[in-house]
N, C-alpha and C positions, 0 to 999 in steps of 0.2 A: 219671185217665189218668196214665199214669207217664213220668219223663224219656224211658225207652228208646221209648216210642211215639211221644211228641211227635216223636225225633228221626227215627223212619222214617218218621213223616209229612214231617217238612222234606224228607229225601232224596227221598223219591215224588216230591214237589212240584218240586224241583226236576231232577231228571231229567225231569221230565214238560216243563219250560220246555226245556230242554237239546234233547229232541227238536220243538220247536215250532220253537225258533231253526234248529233245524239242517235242518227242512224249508223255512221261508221260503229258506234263505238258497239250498238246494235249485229254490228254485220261480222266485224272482228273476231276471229277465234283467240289473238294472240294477245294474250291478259296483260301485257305492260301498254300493248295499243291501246285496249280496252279502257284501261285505267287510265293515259291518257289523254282519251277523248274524252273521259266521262268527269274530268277534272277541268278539262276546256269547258264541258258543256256546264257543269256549276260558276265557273267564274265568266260565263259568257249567261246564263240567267240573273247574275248579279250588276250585270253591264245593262241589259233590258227590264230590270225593276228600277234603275237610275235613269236611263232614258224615259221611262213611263211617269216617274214621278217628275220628271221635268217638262217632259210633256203636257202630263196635266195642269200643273202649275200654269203655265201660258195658256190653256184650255182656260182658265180660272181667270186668268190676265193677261188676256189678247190686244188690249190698247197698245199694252207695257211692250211687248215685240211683234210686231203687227207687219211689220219688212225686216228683211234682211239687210244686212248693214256691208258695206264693203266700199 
């Protein structure tokens, strides 16, 4: 599996939380929950705009990690 994979799996994954949070916090009557979630769910958008720009980054320069290293 190559850098570029692993990192669209991160982004999947973490999009996939982003809308988990963003439903609880949706579903929740109980406003300190609410505020909670919906505080996970802004510093878990700012986790998938860094995944995204590093992802595209290697989009941009695939020779540069082209496998994974281990």
């Amino acid at each position: 599996m190559t850098v570029q994979q692993d990192m669209q799996k991160a982004v999947a994954a973490a999009q996939g939380a982003l809308g988990t949070y963003s439903n609880f916090a949706l579903a929740t009557q109980d406003q300190s929950a609410k505020q909670m979630f919906e505080d996970m769910s802004a510093d878990l958008q700012r986790h998938v705009a860094v995944l995204n720009s590093r992802l595209h980054y290697l989009e941009s320069n695939n020779g540069l990690n082209s496998t994974s290293q281990g």
